[in-house]
N, C-alpha and C positions, 0 to 999 in steps of 0.2 A: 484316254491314252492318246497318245499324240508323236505321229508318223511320220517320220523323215524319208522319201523317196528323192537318190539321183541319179542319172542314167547322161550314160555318153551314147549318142548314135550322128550318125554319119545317114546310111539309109532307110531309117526311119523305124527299121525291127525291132530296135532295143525300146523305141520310145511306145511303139505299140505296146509291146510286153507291161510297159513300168505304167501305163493308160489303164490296162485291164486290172493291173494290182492294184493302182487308186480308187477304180469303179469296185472294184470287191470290199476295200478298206473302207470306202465312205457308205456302202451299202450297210455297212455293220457299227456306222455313225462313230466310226473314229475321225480325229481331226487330222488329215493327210496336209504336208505339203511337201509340194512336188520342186524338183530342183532341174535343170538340165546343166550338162557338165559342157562348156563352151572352151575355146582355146585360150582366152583371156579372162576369166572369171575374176574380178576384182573383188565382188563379194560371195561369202560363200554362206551358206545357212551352219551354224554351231550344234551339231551332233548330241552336246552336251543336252539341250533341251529338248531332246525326245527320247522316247523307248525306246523306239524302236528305229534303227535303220536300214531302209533297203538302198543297195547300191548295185546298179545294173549298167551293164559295160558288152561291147562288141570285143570279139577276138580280131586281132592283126595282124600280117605276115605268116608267120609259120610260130603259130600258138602265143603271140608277143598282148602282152596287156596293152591297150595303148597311153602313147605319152600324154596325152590328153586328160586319163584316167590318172596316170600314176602322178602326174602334176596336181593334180585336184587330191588325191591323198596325201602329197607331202602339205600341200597347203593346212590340210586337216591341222594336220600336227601332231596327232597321238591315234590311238587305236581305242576307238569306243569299243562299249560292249553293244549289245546285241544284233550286230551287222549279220546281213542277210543277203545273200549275192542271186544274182541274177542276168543272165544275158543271152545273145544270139550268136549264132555261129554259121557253116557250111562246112558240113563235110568232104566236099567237092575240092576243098583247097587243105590237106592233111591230111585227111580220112578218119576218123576215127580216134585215134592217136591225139589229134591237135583241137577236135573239136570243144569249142567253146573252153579253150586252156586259160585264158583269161579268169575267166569265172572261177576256176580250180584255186588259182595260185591268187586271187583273192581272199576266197573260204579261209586258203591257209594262213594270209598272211594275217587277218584279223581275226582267227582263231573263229570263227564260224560254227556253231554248233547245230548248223541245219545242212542237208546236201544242196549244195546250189543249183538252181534252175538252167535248163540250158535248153535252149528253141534252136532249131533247124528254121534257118532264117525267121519268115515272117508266122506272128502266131496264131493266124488266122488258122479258122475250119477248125479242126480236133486238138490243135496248138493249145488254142483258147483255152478250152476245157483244161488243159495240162497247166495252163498259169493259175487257174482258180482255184486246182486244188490242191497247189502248191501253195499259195498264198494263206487258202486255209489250214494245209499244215505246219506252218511258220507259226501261224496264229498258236494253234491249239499247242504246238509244243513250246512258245514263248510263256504262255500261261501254267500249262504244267510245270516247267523248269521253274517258273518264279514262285509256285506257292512253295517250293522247299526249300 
């Protein structure tokens, strides 16, 4: 099976997060490649030739996807199936309400059939844990939904 991760970070949360998912994915001898979501991406890796996609994104402003991110999905072109969201947030800036809203209106917009991951900034300490067994539940429900 063969893994498409891309993540937009600015301070470094989102990239740790989409680290820990690759070290889980390559642990279970899938073939990962990893993407970073840059301001000018000229190339971008085709969706089409993986299972699986994760796409991991910081929230901006007051709950706003960023442009960064939402440039890099028009580039896509179209809405793969099995996208998998994933990102960092702070509740310090919205509270509750706005955290990790990006990540939300992601799920939705490419219909998402997993809850998306959401870290309280950085995923270090007990964070950790919380990406890996996310990532195994992505897993194991990718497999169930596919054998039917």
């Amino acid at each position: 099976m063969r893994i498409l991760i891309c993540y937009a970070s600015f301070s470094g949360n989102t990239k740790e997060v989409a680290e820990i998912i690759e070290q889980r994915l390559a642990k279970e001898g899938f073939s990962v490649e990893v993407h970073r979501i840059r301001r000018l991406n000229r190339v971008i890796p085709d969706p089409s030739r993986f299972d699986l996609f994760f796409l991991g994104t910081f929230t901006w402003g007051r709950g706003d996807t960023p442009d960064i991110v939402k440039d890099f999905v028009r580039q896509i072109g179209y809405k793969p199936p099995n996208v998998f969201v994933f990102g960092t947030g702070d509740t310090q800036f919205g509270g509750d309400d706005l955290f990790c809203k990006a990540c939300d209106k992601l799920a939705t917009f490419y219909g998402s059939t997993y809850a998306p991951l959401k870290i309280e900034q950085s995923p270090r300490g007990a964070q950790e844990e919380t990406v890996t067994k996310w990532t195994e539940g992505v897993l194991k429900h990718w497999i169930s939904s596919s054998k039917k």
